[in-house]
PDB file with one MODEL, atoms N, CA, C and O in Angstrom:
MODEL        1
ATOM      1  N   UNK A   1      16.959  10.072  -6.447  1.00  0.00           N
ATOM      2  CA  UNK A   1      17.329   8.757  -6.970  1.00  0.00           C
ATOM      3  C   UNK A   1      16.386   8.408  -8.124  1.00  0.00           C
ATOM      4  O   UNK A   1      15.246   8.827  -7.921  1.00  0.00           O
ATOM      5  N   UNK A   2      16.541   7.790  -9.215  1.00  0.00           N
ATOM      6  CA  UNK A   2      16.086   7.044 -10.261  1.00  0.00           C
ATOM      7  C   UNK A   2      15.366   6.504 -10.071  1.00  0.00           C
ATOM      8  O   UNK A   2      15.429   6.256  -8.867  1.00  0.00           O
ATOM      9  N   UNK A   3      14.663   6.109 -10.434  1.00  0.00           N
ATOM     10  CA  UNK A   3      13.093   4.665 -10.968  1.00  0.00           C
ATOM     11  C   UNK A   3      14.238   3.842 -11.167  1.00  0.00           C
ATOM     12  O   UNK A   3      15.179   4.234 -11.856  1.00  0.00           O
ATOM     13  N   UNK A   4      14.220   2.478 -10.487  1.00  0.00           N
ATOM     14  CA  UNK A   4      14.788   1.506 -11.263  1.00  0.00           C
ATOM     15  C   UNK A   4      13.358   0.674 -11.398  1.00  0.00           C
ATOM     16  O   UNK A   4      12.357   0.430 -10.724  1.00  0.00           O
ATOM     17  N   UNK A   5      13.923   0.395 -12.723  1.00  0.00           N
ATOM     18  CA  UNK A   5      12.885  -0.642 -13.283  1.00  0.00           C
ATOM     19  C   UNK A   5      12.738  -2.085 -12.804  1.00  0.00           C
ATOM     20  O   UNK A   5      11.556  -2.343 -12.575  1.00  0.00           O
ATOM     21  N   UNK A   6      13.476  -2.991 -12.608  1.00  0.00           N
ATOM     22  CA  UNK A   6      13.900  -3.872 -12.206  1.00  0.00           C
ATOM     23  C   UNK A   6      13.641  -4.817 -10.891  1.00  0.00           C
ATOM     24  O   UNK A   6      14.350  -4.695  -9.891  1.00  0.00           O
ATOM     25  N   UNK A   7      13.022  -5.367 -10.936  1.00  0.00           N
ATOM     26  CA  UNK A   7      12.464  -6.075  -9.600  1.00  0.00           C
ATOM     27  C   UNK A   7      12.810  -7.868 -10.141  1.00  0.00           C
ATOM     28  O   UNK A   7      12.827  -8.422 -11.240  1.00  0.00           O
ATOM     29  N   UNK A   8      13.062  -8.355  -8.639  1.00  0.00           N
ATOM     30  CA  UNK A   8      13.477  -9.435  -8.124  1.00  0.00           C
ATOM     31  C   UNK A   8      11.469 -10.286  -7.620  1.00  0.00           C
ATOM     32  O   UNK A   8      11.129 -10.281  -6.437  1.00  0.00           O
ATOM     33  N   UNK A   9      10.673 -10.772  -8.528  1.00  0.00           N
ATOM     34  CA  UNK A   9       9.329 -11.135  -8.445  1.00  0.00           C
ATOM     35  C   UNK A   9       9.440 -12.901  -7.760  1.00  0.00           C
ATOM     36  O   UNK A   9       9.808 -13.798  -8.519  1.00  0.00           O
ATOM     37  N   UNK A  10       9.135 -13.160  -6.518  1.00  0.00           N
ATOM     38  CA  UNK A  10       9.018 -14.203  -5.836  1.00  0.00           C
ATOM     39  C   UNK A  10       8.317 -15.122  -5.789  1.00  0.00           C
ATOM     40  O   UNK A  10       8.754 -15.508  -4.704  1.00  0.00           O
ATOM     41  N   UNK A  11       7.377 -16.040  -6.093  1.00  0.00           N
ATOM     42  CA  UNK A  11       6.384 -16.553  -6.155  1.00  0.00           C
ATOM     43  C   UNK A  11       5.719 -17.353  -4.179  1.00  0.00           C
ATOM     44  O   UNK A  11       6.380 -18.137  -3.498  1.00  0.00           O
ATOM     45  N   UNK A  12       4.829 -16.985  -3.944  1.00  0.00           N
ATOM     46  CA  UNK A  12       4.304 -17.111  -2.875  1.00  0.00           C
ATOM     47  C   UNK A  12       4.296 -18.593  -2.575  1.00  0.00           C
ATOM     48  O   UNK A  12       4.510 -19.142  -1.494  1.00  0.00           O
ATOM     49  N   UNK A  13       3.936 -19.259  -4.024  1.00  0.00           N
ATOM     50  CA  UNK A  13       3.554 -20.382  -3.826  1.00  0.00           C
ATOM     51  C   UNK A  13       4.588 -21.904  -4.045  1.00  0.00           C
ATOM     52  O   UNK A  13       4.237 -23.054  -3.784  1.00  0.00           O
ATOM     53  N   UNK A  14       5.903 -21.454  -4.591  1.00  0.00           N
ATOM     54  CA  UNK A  14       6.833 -22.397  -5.067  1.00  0.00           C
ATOM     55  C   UNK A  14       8.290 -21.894  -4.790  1.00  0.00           C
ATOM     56  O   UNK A  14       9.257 -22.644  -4.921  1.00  0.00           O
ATOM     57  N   UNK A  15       8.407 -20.466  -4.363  1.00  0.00           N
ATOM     58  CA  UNK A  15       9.444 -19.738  -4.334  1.00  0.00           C
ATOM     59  C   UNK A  15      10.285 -19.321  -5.384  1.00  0.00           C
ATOM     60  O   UNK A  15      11.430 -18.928  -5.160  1.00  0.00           O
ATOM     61  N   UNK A  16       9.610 -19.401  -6.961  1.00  0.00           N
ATOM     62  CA  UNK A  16      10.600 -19.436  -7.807  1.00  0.00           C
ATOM     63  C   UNK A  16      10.699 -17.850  -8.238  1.00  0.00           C
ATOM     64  O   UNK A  16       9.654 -17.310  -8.598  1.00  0.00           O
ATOM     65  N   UNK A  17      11.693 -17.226  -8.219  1.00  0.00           N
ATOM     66  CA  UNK A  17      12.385 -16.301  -8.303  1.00  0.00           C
ATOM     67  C   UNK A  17      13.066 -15.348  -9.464  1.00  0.00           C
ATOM     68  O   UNK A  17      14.272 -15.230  -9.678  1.00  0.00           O
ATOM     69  N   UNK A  18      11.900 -14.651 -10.209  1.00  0.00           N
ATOM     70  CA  UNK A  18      11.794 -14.148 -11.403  1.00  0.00           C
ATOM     71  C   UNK A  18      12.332 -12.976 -11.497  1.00  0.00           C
ATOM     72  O   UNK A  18      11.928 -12.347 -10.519  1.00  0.00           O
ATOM     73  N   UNK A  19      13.262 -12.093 -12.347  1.00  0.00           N
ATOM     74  CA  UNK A  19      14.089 -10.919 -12.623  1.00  0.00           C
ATOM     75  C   UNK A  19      13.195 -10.628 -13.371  1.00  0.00           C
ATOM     76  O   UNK A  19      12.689 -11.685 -13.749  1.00  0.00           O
ATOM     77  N   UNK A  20      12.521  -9.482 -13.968  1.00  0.00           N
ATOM     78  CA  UNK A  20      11.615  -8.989 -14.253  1.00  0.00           C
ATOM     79  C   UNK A  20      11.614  -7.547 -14.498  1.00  0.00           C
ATOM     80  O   UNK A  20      11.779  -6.859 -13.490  1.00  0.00           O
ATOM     81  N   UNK A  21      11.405  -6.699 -16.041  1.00  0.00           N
ATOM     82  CA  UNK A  21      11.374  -5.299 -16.029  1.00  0.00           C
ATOM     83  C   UNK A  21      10.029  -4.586 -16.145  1.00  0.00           C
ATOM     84  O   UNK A  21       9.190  -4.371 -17.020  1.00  0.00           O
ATOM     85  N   UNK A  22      10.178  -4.376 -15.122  1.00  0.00           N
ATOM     86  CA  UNK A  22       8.469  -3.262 -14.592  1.00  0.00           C
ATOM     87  C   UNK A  22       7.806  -2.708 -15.339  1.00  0.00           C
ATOM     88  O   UNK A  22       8.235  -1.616 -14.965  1.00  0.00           O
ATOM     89  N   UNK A  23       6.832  -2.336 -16.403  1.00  0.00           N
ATOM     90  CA  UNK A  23       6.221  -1.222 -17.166  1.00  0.00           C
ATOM     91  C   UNK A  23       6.505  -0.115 -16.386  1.00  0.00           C
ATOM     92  O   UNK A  23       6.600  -0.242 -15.166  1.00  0.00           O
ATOM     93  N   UNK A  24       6.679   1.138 -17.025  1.00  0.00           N
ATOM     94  CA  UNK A  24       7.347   2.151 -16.376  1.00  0.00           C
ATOM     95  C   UNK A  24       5.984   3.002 -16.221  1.00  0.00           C
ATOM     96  O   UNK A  24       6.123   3.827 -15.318  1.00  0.00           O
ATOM     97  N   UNK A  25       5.029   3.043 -16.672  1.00  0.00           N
ATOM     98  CA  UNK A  25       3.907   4.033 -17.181  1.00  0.00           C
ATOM     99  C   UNK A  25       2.973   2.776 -16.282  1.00  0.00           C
ATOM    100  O   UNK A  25       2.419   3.535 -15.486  1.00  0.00           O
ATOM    101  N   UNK A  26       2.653   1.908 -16.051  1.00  0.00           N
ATOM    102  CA  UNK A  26       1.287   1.502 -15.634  1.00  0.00           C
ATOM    103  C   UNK A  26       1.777   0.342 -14.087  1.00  0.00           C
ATOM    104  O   UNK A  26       2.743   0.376 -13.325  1.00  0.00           O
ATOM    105  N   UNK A  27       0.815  -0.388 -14.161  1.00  0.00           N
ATOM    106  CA  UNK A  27       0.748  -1.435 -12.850  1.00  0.00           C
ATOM    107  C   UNK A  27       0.697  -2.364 -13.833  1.00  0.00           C
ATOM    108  O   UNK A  27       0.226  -2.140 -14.948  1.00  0.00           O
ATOM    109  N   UNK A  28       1.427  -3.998 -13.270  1.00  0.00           N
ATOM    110  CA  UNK A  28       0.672  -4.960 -13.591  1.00  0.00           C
ATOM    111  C   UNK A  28       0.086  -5.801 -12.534  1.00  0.00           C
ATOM    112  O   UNK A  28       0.724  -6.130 -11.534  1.00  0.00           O
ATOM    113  N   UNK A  29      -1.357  -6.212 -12.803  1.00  0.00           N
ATOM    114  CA  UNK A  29      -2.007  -6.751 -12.273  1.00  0.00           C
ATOM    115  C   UNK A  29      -1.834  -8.085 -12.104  1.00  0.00           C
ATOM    116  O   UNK A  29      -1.968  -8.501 -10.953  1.00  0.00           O
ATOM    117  N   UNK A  30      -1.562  -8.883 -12.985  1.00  0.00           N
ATOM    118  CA  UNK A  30      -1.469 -10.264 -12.580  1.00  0.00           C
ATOM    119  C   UNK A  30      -0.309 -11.032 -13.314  1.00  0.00           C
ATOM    120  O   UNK A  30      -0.103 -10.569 -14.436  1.00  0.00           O
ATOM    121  N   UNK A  31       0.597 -12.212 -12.927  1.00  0.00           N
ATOM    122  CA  UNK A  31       1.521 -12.974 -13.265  1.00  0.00           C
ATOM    123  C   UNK A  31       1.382 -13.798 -13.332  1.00  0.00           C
ATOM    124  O   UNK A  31       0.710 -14.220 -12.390  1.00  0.00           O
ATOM    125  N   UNK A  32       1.783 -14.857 -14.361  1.00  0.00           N
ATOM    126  CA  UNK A  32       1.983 -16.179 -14.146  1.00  0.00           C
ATOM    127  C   UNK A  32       3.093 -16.552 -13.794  1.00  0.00           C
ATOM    128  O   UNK A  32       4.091 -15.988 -14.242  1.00  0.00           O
ATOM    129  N   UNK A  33       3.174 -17.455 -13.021  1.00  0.00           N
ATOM    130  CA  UNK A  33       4.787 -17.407 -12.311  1.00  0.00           C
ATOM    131  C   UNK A  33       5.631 -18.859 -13.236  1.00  0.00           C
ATOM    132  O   UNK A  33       5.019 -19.927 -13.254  1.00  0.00           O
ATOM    133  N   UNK A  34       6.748 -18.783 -13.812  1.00  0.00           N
ATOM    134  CA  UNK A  34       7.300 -19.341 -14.938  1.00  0.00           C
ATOM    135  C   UNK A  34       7.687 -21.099 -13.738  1.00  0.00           C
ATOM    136  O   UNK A  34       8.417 -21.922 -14.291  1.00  0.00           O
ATOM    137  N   UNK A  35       7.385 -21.315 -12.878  1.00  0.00           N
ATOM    138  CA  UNK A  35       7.741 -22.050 -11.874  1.00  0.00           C
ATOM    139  C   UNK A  35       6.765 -23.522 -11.402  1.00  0.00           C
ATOM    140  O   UNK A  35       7.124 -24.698 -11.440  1.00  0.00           O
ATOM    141  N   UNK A  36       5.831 -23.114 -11.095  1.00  0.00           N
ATOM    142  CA  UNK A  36       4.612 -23.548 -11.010  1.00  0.00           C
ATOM    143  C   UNK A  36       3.225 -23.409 -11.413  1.00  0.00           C
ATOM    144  O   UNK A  36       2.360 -24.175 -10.991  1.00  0.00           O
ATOM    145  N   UNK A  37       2.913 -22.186 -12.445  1.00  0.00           N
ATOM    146  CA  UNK A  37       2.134 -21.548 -13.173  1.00  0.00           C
ATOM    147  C   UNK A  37       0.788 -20.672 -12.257  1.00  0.00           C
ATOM    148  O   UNK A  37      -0.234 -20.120 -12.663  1.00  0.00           O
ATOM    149  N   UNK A  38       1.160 -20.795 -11.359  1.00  0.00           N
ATOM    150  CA  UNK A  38       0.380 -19.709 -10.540  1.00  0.00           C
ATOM    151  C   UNK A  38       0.109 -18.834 -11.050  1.00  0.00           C
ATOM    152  O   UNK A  38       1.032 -18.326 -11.687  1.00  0.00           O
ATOM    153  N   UNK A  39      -1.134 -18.180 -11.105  1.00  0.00           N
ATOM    154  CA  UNK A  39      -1.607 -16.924 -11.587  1.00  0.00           C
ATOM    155  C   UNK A  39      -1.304 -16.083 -10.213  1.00  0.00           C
ATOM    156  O   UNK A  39      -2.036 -16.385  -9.270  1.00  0.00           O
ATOM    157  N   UNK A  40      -0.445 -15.193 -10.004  1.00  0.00           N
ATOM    158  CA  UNK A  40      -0.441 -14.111  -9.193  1.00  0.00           C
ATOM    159  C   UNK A  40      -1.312 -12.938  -8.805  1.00  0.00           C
ATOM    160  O   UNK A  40      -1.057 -12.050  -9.620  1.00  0.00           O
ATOM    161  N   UNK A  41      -1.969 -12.634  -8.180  1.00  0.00           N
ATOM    162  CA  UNK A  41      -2.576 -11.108  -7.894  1.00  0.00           C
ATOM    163  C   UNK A  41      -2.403 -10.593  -7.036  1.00  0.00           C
ATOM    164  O   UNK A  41      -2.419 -11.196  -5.964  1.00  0.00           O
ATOM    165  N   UNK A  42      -2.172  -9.325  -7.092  1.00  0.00           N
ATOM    166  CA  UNK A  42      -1.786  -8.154  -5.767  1.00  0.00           C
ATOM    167  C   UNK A  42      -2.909  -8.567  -4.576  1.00  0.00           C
ATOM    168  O   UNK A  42      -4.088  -8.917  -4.621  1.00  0.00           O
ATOM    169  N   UNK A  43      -1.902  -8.339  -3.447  1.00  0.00           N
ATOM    170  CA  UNK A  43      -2.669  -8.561  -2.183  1.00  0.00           C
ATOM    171  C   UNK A  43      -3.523  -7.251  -2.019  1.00  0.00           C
ATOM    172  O   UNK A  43      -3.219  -6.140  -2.452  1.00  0.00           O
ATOM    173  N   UNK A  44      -4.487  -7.545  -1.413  1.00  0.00           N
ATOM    174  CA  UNK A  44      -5.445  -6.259  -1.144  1.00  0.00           C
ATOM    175  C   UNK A  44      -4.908  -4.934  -0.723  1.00  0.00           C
ATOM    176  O   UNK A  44      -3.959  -5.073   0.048  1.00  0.00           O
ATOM    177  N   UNK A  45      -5.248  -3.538  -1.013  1.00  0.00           N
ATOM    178  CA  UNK A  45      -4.504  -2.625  -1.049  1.00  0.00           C
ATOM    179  C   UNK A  45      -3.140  -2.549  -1.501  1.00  0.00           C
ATOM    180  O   UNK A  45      -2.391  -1.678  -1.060  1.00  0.00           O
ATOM    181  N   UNK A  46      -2.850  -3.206  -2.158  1.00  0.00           N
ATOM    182  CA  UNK A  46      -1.240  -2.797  -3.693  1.00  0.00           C
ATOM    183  C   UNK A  46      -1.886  -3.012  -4.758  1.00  0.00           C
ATOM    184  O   UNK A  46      -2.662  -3.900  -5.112  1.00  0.00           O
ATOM    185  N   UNK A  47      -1.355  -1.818  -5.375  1.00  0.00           N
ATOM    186  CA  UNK A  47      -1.619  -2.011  -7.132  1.00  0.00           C
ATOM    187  C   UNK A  47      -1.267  -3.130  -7.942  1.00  0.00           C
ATOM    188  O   UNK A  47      -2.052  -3.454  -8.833  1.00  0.00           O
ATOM    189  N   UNK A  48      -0.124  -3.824  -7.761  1.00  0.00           N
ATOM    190  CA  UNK A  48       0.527  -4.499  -8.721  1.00  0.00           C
ATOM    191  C   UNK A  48       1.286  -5.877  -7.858  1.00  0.00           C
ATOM    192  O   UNK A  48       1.565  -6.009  -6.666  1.00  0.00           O
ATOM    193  N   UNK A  49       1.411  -6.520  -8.686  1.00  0.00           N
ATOM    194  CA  UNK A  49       1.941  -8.074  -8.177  1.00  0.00           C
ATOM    195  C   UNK A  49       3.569  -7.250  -8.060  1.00  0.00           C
ATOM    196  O   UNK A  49       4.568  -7.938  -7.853  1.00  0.00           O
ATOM    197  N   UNK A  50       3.637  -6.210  -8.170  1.00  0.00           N
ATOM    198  CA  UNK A  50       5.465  -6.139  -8.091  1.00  0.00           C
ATOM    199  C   UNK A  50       5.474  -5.626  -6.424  1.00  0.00           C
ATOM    200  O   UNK A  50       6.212  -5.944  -5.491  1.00  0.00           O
ATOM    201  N   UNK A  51       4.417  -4.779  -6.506  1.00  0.00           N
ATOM    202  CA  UNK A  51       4.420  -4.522  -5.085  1.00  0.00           C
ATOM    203  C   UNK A  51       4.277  -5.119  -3.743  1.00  0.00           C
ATOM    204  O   UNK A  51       4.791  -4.909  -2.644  1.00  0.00           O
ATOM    205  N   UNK A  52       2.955  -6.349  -4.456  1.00  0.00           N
ATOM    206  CA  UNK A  52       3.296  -7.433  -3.564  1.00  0.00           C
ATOM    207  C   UNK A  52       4.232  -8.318  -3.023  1.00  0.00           C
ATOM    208  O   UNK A  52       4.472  -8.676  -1.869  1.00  0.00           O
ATOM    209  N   UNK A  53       4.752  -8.617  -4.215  1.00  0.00           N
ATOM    210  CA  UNK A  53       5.797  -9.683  -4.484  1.00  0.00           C
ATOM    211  C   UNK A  53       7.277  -9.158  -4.693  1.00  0.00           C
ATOM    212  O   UNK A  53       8.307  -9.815  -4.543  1.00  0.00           O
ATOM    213  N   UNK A  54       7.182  -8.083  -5.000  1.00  0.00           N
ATOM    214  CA  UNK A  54       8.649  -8.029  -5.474  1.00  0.00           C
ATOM    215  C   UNK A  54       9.849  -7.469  -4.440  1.00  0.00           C
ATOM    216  O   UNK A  54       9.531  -7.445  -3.251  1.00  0.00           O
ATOM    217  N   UNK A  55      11.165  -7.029  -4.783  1.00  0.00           N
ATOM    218  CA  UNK A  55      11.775  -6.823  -3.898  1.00  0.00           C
ATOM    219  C   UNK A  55      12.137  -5.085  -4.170  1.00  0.00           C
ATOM    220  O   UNK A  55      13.163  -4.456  -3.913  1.00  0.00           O
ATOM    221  N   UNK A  56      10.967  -4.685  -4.730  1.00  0.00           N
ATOM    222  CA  UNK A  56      10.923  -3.162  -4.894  1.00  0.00           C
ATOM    223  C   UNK A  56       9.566  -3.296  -5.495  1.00  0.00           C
ATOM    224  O   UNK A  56       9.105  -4.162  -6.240  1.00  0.00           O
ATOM    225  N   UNK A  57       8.992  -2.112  -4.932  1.00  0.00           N
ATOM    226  CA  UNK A  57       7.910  -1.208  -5.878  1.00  0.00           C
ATOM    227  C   UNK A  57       7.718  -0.908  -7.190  1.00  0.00           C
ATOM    228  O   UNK A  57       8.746  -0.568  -7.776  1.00  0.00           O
ATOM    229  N   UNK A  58       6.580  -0.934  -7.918  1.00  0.00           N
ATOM    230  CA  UNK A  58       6.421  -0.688  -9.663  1.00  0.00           C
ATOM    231  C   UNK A  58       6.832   0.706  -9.446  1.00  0.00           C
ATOM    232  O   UNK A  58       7.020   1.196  -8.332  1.00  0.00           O
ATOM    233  N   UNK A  59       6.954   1.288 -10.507  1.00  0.00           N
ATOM    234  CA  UNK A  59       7.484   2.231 -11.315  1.00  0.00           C
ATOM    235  C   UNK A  59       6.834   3.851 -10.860  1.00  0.00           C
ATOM    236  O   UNK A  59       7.435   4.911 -10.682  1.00  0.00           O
ATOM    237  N   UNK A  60       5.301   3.504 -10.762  1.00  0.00           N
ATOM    238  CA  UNK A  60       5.008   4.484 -10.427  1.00  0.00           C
ATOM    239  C   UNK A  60       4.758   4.968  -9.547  1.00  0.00           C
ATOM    240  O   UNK A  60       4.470   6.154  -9.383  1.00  0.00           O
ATOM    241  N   UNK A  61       4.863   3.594  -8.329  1.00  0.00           N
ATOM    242  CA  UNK A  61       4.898   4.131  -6.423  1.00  0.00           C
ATOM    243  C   UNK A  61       6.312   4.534  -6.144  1.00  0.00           C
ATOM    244  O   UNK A  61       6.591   5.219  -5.160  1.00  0.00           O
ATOM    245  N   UNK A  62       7.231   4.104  -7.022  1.00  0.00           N
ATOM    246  CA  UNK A  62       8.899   4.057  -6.995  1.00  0.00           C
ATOM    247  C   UNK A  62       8.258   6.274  -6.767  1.00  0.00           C
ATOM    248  O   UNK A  62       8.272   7.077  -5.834  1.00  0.00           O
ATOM    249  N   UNK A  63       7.952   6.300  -7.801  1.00  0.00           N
ATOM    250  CA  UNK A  63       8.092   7.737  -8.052  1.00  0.00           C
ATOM    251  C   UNK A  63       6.817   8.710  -7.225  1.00  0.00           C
ATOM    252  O   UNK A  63       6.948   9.921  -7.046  1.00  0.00           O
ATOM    253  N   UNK A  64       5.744   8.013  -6.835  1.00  0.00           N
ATOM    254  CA  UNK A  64       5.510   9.093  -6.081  1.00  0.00           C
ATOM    255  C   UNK A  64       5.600   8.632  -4.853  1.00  0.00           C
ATOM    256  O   UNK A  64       4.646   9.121  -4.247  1.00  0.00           O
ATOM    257  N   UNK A  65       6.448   7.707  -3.878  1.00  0.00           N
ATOM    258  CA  UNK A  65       7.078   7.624  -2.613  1.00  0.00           C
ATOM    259  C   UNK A  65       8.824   8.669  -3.207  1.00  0.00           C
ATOM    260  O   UNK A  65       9.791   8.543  -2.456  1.00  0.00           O
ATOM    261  N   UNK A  66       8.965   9.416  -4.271  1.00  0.00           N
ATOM    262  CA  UNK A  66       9.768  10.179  -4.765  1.00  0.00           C
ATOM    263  C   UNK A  66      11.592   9.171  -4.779  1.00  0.00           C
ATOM    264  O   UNK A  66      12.723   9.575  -4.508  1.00  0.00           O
ATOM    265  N   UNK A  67      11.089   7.825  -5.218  1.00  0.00           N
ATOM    266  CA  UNK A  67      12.206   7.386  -6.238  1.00  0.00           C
ATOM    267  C   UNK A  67      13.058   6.983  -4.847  1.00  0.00           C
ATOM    268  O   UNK A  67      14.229   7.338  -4.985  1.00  0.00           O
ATOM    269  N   UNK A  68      12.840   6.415  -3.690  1.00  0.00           N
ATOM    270  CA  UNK A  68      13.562   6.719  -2.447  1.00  0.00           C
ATOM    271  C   UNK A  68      14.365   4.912  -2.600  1.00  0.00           C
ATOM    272  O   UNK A  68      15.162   4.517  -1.750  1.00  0.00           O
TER     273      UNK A  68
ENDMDL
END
């Protein structure tokens, strides 16, 4: 299966509900959430606020959990 790029990003703190295209090559570390302006950061042990938050994995756990 493919990398999809594409994640559904939640905000912890207001619930507002961001569509969002992943960097395909790196992690991102932190968000501001377009909702309530929360600065986002990955929960301890995940790379990236997509992993935390999102409703899929960044780009590059997509691919080495092998794109599943």
């Amino acid at each position: 299966m493919a990398v999809q790029p594409e994640s559904k990003l939640t905000c912890p703190f207001c619930g507002q509900v961001e569509t969002l295209i992943m960097p395909t090559d790196a992690c991102l570390f932190f968000h501001q959430c377009n909702g309530c302006q929360a600065l986002l950061r990955p929960h301890p042990g995940d790379c990236c606020v997509f992993c935390s938050y999102g409703d899929r994995p960044c780009p590059p756990i997509q691919r080495q959990r092998g794109a599943k």
